[in-house]
N, CA, C, O and CB atoms as a CASP TS submission, in Angstrom:
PFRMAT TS
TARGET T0000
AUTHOR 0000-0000-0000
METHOD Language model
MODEL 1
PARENT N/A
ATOM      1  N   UNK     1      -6.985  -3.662  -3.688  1.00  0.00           N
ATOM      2  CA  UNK     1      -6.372  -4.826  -3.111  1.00  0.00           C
ATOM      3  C   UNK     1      -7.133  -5.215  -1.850  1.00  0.00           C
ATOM      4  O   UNK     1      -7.507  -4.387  -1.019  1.00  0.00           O
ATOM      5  CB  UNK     1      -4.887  -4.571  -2.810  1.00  0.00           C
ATOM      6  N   UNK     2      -7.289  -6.208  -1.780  1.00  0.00           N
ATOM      7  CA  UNK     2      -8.285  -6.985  -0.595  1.00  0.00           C
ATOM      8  C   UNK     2      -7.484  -6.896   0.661  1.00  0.00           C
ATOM      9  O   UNK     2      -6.376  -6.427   0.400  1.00  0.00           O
ATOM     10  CB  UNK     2      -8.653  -8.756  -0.912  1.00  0.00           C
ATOM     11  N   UNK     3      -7.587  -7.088   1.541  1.00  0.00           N
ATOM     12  CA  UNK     3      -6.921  -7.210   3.323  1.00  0.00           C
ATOM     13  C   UNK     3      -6.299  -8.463   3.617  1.00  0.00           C
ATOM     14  O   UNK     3      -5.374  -8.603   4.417  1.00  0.00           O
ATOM     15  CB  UNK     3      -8.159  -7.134   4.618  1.00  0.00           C
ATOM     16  N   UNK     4      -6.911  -9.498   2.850  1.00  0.00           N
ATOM     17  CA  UNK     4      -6.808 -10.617   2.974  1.00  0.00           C
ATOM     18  C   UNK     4      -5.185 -11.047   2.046  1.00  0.00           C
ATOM     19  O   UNK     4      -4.360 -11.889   2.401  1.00  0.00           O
ATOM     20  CB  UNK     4      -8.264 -11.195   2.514  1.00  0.00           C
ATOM     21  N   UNK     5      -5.151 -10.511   1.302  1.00  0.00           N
ATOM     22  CA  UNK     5      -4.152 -10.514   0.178  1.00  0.00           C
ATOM     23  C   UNK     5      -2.953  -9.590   0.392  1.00  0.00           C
ATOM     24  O   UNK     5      -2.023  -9.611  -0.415  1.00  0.00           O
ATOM     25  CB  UNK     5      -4.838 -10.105  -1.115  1.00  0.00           C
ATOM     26  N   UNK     6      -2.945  -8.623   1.659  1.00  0.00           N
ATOM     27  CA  UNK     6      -1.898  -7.355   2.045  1.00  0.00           C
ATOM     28  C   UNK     6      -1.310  -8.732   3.662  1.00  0.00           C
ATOM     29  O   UNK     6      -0.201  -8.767   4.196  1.00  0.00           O
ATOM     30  CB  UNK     6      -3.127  -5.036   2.664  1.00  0.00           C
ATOM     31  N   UNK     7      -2.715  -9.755   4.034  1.00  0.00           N
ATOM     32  CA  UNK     7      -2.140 -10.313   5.329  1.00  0.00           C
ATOM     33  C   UNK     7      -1.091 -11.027   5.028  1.00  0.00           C
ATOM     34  O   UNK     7      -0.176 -11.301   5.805  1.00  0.00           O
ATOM     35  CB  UNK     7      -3.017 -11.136   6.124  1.00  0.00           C
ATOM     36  N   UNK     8      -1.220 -11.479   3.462  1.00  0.00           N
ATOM     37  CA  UNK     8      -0.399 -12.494   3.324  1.00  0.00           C
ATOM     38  C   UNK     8       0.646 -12.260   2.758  1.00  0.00           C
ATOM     39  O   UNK     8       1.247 -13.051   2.030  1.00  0.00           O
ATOM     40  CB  UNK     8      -0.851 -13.383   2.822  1.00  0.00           C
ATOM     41  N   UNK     9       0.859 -11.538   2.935  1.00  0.00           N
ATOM     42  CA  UNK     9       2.609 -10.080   2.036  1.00  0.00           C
ATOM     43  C   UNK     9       3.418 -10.593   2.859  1.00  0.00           C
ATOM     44  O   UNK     9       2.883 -11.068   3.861  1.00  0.00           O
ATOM     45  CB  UNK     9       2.735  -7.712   2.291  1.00  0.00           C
ATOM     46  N   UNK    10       4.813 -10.687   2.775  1.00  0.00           N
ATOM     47  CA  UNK    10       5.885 -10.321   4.001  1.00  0.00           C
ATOM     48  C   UNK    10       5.784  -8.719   3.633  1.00  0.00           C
ATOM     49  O   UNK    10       5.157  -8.001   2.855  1.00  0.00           O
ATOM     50  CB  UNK    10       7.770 -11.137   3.874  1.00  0.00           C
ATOM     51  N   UNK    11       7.080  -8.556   4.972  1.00  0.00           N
ATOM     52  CA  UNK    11       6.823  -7.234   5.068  1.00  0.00           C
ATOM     53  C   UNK    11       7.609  -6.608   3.995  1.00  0.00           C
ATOM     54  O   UNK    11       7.414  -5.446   3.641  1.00  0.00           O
ATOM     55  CB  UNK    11       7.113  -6.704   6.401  1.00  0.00           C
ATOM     56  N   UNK    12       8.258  -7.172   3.617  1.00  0.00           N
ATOM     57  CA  UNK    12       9.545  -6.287   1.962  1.00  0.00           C
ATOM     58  C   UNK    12       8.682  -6.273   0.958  1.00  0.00           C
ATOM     59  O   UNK    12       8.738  -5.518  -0.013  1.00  0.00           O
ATOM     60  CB  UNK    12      11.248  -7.377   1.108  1.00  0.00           C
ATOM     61  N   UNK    13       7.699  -7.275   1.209  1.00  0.00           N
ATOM     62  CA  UNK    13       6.700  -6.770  -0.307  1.00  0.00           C
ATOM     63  C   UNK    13       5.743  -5.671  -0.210  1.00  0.00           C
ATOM     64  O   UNK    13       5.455  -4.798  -1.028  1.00  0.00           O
ATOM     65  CB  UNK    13       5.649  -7.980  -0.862  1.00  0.00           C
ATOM     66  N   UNK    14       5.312  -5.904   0.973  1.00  0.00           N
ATOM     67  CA  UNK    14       4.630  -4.326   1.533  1.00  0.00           C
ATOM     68  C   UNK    14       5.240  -2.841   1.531  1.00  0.00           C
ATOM     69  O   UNK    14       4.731  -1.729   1.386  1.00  0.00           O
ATOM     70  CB  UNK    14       4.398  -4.431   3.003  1.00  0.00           C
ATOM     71  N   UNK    15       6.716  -3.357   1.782  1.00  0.00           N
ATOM     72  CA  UNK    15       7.476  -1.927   1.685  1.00  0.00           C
ATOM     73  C   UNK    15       7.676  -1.511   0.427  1.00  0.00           C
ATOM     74  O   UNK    15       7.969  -0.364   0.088  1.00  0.00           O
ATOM     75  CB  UNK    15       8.824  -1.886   2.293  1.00  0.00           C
ATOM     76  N   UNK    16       7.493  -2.583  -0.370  1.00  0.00           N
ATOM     77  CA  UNK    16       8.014  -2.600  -1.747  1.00  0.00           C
ATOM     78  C   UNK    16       6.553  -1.762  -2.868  1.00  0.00           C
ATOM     79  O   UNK    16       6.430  -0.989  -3.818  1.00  0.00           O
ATOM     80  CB  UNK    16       8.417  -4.577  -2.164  1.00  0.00           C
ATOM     81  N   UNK    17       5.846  -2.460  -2.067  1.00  0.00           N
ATOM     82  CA  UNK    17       4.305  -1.918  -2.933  1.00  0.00           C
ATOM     83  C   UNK    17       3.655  -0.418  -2.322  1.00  0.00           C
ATOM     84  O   UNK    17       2.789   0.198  -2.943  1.00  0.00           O
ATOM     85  CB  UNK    17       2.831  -3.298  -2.613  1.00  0.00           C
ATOM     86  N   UNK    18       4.174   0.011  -1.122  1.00  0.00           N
ATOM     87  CA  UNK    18       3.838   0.960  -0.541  1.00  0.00           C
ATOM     88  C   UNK    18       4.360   1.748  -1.260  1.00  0.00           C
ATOM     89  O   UNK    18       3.534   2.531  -1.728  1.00  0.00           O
ATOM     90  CB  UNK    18       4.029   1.036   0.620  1.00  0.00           C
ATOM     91  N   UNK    19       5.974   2.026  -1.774  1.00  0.00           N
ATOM     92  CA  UNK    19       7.106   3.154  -2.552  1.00  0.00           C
ATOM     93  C   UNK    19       6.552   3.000  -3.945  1.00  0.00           C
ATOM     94  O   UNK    19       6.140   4.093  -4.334  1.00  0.00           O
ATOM     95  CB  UNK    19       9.034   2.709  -2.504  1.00  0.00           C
ATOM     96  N   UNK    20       6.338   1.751  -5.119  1.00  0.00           N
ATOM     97  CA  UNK    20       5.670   1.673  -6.109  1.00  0.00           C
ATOM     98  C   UNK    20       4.327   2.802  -6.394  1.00  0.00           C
ATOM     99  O   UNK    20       4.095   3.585  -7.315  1.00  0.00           O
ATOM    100  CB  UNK    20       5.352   0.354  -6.018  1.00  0.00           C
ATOM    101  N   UNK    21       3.387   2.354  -4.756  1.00  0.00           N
ATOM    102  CA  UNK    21       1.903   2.997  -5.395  1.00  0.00           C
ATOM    103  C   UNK    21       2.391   4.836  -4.789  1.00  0.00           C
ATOM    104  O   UNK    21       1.731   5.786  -5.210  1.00  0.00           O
ATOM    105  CB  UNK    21      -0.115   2.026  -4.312  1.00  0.00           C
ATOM    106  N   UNK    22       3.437   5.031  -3.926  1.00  0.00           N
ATOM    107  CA  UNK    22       3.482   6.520  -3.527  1.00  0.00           C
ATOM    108  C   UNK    22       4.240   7.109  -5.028  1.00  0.00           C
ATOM    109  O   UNK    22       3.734   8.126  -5.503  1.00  0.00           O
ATOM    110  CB  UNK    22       4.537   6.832  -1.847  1.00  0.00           C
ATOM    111  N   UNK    23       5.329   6.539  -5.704  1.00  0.00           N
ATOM    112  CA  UNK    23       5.688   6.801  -6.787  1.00  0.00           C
ATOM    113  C   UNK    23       4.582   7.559  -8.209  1.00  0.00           C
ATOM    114  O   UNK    23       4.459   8.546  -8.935  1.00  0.00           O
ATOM    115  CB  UNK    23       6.230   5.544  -6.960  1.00  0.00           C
ATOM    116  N   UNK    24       4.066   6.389  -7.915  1.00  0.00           N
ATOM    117  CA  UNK    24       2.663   6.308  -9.085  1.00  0.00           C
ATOM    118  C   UNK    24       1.923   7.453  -8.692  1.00  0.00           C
ATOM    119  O   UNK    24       1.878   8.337  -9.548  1.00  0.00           O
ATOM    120  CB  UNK    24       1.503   4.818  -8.990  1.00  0.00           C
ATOM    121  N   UNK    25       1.386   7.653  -7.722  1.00  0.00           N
ATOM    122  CA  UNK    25       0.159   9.339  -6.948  1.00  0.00           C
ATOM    123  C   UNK    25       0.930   9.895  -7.290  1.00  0.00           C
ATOM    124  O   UNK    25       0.484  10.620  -8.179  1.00  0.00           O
ATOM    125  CB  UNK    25      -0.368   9.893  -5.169  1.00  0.00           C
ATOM    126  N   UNK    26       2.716  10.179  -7.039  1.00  0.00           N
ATOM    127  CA  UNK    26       3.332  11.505  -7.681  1.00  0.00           C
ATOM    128  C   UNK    26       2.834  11.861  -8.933  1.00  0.00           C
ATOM    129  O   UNK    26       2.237  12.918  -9.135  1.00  0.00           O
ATOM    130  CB  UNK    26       4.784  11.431  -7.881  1.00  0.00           C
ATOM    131  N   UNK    27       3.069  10.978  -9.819  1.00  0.00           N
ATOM    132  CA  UNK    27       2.935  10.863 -11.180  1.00  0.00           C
ATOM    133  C   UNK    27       1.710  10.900 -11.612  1.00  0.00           C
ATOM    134  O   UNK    27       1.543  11.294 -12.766  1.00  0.00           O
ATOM    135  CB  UNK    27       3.463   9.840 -11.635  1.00  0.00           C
ATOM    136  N   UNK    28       0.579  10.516 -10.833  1.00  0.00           N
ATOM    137  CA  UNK    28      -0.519  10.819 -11.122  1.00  0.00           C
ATOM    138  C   UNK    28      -0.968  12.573 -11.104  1.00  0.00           C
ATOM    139  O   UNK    28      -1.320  13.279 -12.049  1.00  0.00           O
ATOM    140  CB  UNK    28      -1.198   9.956 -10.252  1.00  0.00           C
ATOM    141  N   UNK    29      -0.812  12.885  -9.792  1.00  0.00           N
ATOM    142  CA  UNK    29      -0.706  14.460  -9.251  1.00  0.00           C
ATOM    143  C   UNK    29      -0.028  15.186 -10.137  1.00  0.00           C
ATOM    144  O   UNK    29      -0.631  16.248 -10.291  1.00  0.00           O
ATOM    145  CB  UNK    29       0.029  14.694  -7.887  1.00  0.00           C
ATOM    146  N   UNK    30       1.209  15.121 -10.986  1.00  0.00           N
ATOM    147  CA  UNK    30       1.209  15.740 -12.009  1.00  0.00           C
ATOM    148  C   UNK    30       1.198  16.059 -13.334  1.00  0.00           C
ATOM    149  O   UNK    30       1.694  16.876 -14.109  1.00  0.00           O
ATOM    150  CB  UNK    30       1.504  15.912 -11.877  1.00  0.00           C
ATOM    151  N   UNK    31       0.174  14.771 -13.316  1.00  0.00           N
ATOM    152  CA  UNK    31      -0.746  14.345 -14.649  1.00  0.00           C
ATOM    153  C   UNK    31      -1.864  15.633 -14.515  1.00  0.00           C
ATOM    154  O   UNK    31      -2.196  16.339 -15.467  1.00  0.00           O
ATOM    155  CB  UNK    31      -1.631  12.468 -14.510  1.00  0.00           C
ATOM    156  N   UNK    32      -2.385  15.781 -13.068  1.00  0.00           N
ATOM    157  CA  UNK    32      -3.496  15.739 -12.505  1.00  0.00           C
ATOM    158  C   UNK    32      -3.497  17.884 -12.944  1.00  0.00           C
ATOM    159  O   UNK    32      -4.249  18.572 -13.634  1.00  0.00           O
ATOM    160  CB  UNK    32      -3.435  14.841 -10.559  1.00  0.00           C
ATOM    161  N   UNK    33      -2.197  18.227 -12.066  1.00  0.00           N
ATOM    162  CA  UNK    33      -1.546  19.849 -12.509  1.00  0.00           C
ATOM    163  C   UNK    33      -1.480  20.190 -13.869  1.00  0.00           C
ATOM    164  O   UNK    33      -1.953  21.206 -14.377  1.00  0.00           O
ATOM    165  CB  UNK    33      -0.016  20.087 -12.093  1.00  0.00           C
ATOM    166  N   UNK    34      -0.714  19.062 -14.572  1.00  0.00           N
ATOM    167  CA  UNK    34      -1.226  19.415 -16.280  1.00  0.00           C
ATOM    168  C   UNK    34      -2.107  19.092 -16.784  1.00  0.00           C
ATOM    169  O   UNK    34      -2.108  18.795 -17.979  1.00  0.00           O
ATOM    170  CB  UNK    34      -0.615  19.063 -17.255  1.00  0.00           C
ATOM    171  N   UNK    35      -3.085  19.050 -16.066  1.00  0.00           N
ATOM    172  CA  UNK    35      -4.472  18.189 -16.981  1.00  0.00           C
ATOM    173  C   UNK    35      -4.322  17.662 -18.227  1.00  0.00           C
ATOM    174  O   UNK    35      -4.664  18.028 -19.352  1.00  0.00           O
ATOM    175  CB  UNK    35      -5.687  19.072 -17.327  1.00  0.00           C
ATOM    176  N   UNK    36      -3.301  16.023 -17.456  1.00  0.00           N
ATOM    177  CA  UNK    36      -3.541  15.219 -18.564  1.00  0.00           C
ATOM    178  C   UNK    36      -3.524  14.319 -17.974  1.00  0.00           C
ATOM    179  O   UNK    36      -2.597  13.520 -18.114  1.00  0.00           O
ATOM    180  CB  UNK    36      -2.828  15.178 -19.647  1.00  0.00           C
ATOM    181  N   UNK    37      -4.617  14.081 -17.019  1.00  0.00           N
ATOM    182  CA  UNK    37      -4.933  12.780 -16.382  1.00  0.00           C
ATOM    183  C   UNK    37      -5.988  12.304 -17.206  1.00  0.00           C
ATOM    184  O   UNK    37      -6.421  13.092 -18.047  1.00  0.00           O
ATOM    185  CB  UNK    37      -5.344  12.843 -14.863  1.00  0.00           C
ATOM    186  N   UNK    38      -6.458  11.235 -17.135  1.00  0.00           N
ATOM    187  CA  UNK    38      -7.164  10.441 -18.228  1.00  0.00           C
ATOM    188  C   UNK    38      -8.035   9.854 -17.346  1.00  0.00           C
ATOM    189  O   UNK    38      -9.216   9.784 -17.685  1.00  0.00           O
ATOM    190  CB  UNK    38      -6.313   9.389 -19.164  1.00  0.00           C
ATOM    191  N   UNK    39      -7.535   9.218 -15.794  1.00  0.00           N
ATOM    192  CA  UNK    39      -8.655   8.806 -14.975  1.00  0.00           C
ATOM    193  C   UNK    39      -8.375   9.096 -13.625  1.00  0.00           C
ATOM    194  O   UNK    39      -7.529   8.498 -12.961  1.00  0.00           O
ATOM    195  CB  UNK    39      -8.979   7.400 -15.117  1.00  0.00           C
ATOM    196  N   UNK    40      -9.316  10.310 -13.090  1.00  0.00           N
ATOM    197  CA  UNK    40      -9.077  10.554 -11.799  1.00  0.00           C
ATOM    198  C   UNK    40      -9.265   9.900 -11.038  1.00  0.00           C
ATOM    199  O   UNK    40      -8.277   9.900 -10.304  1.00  0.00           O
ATOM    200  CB  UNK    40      -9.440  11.294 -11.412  1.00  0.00           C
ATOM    201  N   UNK    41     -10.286   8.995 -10.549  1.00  0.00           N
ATOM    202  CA  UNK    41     -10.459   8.586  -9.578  1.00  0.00           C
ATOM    203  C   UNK    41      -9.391   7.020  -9.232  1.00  0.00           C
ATOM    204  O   UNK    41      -9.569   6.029  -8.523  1.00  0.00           O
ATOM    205  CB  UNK    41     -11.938   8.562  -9.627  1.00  0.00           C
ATOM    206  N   UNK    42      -8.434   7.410 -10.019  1.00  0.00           N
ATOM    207  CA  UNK    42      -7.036   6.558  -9.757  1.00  0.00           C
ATOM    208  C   UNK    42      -6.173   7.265  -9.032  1.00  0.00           C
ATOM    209  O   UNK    42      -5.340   6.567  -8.453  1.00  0.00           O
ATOM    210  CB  UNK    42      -6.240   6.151 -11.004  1.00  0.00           C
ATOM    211  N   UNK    43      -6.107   8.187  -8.899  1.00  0.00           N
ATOM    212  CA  UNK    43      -6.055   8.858  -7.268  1.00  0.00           C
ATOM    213  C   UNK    43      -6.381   8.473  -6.210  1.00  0.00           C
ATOM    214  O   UNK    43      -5.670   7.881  -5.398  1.00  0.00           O
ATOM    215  CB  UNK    43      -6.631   9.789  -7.028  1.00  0.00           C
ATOM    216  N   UNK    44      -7.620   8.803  -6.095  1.00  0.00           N
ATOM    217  CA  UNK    44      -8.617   7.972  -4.986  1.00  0.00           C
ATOM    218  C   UNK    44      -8.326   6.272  -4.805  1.00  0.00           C
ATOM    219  O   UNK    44      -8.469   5.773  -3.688  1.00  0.00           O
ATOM    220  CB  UNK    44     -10.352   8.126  -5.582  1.00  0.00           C
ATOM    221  N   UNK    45      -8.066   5.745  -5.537  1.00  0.00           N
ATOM    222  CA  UNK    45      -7.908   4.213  -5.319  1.00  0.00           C
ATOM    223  C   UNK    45      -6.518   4.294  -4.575  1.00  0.00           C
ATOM    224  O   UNK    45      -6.441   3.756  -3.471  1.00  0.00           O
ATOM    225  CB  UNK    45      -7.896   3.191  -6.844  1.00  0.00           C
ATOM    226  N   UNK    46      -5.387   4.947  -5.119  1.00  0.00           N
ATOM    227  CA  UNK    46      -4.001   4.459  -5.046  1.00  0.00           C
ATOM    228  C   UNK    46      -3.950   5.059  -3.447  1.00  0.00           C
ATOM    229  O   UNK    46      -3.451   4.254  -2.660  1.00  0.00           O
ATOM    230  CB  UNK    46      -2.761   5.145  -6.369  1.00  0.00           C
ATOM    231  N   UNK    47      -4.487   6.630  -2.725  1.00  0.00           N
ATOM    232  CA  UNK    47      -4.421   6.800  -1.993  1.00  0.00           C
ATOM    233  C   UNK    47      -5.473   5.773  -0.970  1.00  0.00           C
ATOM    234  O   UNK    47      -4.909   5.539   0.099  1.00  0.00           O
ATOM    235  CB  UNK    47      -4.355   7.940  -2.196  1.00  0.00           C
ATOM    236  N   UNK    48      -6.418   5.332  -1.045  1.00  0.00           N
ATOM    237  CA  UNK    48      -6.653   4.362  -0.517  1.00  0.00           C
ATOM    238  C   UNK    48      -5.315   2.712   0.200  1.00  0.00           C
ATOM    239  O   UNK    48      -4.743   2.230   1.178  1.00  0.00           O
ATOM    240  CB  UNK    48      -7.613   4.191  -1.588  1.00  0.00           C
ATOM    241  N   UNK    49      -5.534   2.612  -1.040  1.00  0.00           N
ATOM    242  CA  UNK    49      -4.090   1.603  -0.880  1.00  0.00           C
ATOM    243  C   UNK    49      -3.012   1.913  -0.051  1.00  0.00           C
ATOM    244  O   UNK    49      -2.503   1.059   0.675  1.00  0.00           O
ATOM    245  CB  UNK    49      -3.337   1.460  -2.132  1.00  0.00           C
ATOM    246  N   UNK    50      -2.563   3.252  -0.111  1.00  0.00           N
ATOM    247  CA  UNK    50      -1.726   3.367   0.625  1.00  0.00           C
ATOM    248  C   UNK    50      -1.637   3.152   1.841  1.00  0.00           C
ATOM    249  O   UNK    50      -0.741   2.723   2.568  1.00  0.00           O
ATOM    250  CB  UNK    50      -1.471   4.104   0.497  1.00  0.00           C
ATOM    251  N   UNK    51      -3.181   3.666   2.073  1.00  0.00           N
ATOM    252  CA  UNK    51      -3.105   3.495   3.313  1.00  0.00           C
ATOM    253  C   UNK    51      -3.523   2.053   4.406  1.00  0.00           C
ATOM    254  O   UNK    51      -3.334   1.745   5.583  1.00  0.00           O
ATOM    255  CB  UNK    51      -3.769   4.528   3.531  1.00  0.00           C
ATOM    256  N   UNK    52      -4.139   1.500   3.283  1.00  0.00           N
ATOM    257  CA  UNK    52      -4.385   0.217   3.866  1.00  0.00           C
ATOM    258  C   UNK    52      -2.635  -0.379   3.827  1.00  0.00           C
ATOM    259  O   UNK    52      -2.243  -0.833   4.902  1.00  0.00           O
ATOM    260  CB  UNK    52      -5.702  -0.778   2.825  1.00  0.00           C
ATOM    261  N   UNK    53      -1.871  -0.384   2.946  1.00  0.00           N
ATOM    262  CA  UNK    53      -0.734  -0.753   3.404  1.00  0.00           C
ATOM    263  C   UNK    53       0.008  -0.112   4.404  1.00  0.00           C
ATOM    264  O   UNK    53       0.643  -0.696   5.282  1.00  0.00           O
ATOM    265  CB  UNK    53      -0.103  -0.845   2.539  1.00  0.00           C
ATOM    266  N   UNK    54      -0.061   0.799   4.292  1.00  0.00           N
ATOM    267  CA  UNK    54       0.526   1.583   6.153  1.00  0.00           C
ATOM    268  C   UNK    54       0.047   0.907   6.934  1.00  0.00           C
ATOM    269  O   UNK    54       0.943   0.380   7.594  1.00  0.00           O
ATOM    270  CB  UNK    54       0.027   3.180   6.800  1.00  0.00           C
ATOM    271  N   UNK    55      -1.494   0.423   7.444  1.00  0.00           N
ATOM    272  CA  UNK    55      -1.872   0.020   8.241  1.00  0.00           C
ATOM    273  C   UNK    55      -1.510  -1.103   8.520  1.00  0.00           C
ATOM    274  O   UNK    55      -1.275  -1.381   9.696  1.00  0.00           O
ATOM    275  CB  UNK    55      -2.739   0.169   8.210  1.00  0.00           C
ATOM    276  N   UNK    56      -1.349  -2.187   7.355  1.00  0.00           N
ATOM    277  CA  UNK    56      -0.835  -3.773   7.300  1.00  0.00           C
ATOM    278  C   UNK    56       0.663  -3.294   8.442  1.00  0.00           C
ATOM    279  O   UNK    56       0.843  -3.594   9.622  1.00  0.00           O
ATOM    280  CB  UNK    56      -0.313  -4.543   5.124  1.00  0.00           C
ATOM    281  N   UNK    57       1.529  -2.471   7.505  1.00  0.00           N
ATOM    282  CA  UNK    57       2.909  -2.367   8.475  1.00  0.00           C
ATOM    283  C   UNK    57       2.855  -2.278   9.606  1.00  0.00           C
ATOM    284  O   UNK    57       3.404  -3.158  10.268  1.00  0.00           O
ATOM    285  CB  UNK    57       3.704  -1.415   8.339  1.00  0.00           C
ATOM    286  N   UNK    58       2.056  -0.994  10.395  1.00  0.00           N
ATOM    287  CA  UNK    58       1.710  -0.615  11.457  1.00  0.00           C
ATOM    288  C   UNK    58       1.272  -2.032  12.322  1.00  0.00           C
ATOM    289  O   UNK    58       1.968  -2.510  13.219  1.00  0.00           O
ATOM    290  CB  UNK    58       0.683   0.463  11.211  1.00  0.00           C
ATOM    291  N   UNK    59       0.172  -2.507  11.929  1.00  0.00           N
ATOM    292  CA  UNK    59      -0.221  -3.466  12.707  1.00  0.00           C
ATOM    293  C   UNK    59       0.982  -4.692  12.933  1.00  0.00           C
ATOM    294  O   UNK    59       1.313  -4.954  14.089  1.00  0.00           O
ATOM    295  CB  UNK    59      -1.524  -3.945  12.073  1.00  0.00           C
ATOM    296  N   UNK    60       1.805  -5.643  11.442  1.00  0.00           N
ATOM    297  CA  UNK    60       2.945  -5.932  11.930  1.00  0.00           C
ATOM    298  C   UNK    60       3.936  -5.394  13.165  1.00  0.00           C
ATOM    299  O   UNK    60       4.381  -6.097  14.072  1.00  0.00           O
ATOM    300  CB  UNK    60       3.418  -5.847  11.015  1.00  0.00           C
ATOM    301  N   UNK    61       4.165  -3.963  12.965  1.00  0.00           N
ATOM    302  CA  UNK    61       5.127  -3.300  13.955  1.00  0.00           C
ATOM    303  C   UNK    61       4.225  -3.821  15.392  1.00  0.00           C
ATOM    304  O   UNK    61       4.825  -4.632  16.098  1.00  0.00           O
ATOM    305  CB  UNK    61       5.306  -1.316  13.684  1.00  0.00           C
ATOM    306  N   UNK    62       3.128  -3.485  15.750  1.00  0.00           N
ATOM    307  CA  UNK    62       2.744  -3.599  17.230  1.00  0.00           C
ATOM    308  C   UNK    62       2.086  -5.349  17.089  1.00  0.00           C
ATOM    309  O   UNK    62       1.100  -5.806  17.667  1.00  0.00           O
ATOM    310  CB  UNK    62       1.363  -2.118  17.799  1.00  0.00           C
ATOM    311  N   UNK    63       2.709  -5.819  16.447  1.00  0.00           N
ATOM    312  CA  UNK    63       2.720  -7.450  16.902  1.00  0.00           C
ATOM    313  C   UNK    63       1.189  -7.882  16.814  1.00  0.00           C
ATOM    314  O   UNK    63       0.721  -8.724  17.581  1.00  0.00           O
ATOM    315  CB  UNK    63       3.357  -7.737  18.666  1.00  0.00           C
ATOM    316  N   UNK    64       0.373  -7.190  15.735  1.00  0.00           N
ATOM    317  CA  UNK    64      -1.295  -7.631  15.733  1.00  0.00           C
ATOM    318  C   UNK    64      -0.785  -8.447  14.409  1.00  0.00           C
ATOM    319  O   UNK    64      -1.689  -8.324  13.584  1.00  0.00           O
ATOM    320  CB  UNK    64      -2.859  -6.152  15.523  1.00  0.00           C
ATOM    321  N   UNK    65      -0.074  -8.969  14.038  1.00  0.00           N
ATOM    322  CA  UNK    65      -0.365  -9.816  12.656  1.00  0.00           C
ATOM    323  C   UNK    65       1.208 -10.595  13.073  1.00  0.00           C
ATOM    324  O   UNK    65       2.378 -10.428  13.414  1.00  0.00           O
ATOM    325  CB  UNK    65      -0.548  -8.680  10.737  1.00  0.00           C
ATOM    326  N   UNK    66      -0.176 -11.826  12.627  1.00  0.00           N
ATOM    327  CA  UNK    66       1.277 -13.400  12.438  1.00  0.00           C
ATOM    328  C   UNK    66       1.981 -13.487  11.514  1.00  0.00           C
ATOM    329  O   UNK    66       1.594 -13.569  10.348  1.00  0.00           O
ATOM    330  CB  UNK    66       0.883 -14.954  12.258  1.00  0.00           C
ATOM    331  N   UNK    67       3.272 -13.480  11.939  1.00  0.00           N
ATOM    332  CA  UNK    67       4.270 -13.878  11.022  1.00  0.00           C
ATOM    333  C   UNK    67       4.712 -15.208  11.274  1.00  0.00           C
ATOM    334  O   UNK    67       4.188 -15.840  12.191  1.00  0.00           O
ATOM    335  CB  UNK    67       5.368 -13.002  11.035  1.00  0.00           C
ATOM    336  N   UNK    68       5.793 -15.814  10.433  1.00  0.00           N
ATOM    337  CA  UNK    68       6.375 -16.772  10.049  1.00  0.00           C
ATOM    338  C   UNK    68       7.206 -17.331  11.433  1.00  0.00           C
ATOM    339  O   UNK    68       7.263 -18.479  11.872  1.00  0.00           O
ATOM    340  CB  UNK    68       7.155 -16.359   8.809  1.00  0.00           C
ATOM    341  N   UNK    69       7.820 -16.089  11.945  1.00  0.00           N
ATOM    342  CA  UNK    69       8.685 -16.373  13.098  1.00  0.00           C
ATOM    343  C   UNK    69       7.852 -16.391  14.546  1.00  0.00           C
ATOM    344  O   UNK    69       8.254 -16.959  15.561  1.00  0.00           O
ATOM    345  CB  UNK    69       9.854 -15.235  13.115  1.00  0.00           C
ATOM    346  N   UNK    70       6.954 -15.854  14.456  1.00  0.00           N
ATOM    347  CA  UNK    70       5.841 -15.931  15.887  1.00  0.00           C
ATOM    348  C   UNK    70       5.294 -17.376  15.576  1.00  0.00           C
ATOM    349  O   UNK    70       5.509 -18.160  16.500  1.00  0.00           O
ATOM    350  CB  UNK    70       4.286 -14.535  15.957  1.00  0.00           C
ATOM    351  N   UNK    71       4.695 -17.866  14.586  1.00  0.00           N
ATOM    352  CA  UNK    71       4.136 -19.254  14.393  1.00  0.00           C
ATOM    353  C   UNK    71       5.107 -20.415  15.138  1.00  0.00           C
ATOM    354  O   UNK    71       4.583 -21.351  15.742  1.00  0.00           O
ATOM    355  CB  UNK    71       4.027 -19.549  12.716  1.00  0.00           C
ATOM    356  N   UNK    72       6.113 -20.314  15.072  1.00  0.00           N
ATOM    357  CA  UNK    72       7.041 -21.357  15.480  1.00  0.00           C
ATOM    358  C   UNK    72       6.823 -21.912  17.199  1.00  0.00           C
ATOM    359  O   UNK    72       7.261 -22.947  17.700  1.00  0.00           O
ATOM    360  CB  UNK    72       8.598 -20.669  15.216  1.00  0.00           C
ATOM    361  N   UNK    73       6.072 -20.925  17.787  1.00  0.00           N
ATOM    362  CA  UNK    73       6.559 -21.127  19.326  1.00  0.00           C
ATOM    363  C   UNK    73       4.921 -21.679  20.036  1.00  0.00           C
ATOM    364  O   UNK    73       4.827 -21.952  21.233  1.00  0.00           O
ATOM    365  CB  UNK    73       7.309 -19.273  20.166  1.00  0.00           C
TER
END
């Protein structure tokens, strides 16, 4: 997922896609214990993601990204 495309999330869709892709690594990880993962490095992507969406939140929380309600003033 691009940066550009996480700026333009509200934040419930971010929270929403953050629990989706942590769901999914569970499920991957114990694909991964029974070796019956099919493509590892979908690991590597999803933990990526994650964390670029933590960061999207994070940066919302300390007021580095415009929202809807800061635009107004």
């Amino acid at each position: 997922m691009r940066r550009e495309e996480l700026r333009e999330m509200s934040i419930k869709e971010l929270e929403s896609r953050l629990l989706d892709n942590l769901e999914e690594l569970e499920n991957l990880k114990f694909q991964k214990a029974l070796q019956q993962l099919e493509n590892p490095l979908r690991i590597r992507h999803l933990r990526r993601e994650v964390a670029q969406v933590k960061t999207a939140l994070r940066g919302n929380e300390l007021g580095l990204r415009n929202t809807s309600d800061n635009e107004e003033s």
